[in-house]
C-alpha positions in Angstrom: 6.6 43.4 -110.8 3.4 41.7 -111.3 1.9 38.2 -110.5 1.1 36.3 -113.3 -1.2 32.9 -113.2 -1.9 30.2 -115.7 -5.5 31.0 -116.8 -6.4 27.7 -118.3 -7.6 23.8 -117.1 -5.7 21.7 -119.7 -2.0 21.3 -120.7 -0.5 24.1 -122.8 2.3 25.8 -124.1 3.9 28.6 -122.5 4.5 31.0 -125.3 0.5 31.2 -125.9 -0.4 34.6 -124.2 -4.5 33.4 -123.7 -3.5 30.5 -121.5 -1.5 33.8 -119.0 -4.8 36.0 -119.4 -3.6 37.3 -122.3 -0.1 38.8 -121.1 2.9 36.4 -121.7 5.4 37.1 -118.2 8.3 38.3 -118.5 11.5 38.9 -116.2 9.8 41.4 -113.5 7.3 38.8 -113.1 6.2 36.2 -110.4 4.7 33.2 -111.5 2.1 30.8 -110.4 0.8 27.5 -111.9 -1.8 25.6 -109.9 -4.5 24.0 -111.6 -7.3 22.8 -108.5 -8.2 18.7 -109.1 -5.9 18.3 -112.2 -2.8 17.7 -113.6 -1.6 19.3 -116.5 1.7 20.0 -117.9 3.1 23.6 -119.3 5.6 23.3 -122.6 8.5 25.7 -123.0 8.5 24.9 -126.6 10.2 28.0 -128.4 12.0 31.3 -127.6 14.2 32.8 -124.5 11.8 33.3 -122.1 13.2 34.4 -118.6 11.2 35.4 -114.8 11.7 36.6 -111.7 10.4 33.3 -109.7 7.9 30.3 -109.7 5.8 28.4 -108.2 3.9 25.6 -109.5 2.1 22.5 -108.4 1.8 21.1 -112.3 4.8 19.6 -114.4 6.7 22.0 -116.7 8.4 20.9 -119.7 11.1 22.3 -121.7 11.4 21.0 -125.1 13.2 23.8 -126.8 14.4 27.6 -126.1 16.2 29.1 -122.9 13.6 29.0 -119.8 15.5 31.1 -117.2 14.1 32.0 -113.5 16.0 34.6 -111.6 15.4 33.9 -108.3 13.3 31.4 -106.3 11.5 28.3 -107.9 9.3 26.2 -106.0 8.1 23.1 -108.8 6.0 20.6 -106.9 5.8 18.1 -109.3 7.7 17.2 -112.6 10.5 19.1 -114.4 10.9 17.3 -118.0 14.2 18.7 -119.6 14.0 17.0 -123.6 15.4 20.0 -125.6 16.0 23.3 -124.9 18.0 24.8 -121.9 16.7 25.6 -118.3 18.7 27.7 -116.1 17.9 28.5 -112.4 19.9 31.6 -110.8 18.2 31.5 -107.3 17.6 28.5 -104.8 15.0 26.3 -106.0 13.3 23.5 -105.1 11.9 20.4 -107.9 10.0 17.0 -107.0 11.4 15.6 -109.4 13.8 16.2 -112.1 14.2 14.2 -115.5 16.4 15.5 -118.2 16.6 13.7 -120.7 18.4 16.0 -123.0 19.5 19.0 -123.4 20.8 21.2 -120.8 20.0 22.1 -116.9 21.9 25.2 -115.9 22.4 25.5 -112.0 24.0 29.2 -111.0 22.4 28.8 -107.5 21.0 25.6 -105.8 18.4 23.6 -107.5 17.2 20.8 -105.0 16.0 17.7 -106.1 13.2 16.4 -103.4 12.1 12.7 -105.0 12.9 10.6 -107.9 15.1 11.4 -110.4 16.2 10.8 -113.7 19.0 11.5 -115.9 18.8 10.1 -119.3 21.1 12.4 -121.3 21.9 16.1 -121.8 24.2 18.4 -119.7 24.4 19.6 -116.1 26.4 22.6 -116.0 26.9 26.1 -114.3 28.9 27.1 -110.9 25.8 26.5 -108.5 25.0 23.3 -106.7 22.6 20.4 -107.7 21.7 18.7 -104.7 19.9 15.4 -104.9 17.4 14.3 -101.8 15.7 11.3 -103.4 16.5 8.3 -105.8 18.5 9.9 -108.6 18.8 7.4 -111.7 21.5 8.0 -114.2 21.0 5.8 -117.3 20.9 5.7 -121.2 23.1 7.6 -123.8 26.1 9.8 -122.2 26.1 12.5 -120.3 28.3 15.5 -119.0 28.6 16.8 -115.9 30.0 20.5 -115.6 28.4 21.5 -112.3 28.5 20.2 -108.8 26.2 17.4 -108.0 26.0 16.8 -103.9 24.0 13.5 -103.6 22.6 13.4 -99.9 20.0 10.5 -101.3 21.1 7.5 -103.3 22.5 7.2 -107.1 21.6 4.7 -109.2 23.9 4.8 -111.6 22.8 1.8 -114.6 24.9 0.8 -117.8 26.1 4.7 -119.2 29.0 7.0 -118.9 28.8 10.4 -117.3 32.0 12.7 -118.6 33.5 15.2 -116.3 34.8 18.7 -117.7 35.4 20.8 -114.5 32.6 18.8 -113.0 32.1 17.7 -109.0 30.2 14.6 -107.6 30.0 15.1 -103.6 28.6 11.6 -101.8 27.5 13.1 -98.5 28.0 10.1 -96.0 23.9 9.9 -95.5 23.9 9.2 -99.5 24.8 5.7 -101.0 
């Protein structure tokens, strides 16, 4: 198991080995993205690309491909779902989630901390999204085939979410 860091200042795409040091990870490895004094945002753009765990301070994207983290992720900013599947096995924690298609797998918990969005796509697998912030549901439809435990509020605007073996749990702090 090895430790591998984002080596590079500026946005990027994940499947570009120089912007890792030269050594793509892989599924025995830990990652860390944190860029000091700027932002930047890794693409998953291509491929099925799967780790043991992650921690980042800078937005990940995933555009296209399977992006699959085995145990714990830690994602202190933005998680942009457009394309593309993301699947988290472990307990992980996002700032803030928008998926906007495509498909979020949850087979443990995935917490989301701050604002949310849900634009389109499927939420699926038998773990638990649990939603701590504003989570916005909106735009084309959607499917739900996962639990979603909202303990924040739901703002739910002008769309349809379907339900195939799908769960929405309103704790009573949530709205």
């Amino acid at each position: 198991m090895a430790i591998r860091t984002w080596d590079v200042l500026v946005d990027g795409f994940w499947d570009v080995a120089d912007n890792w040091g030269g050594i793509l990870p892989n599924t025995d490895d830990d990652v860390v993205i944190d860029v000091d004094d700027v932002d930047i945002t890794v693409t998953h753009r291509a491929g099925n690309t799967a780790i043991n765990s992650l921690v980042s301070d800078e937005s990940l994207a995933v555009s296209s491909g399977t992006f699959t983290v085995q145990e714990i992720a830690d994602l202190n900013s933005f998680l942009t779902i457009t394309g593309g599947r993301a699947i988290f096995n472990g307990t992980s924690n996002v700032e803030k989630l928008s998926l906007i298609d495509g498909r979020l797998s949850v087979l443990g918990t995935l917490i989301t901390e701050s604002d949310s969005r849900w634009n389109g796509g499927i939420i699926d697998g038998t773990g638990e999204l649990i939603n701590q912030g504003v989570f916005e549901i909106s735009g084309s439809d959607k499917f739900l085939r996962s639990t979603l435990t909202n303990e924040g509020d739901i703002l739910h605007k002008d769309s349809v979410v379907r339900f195939t073996n799908g769960i929405l749990n309103n704790s009573t702090d949530g709205n």
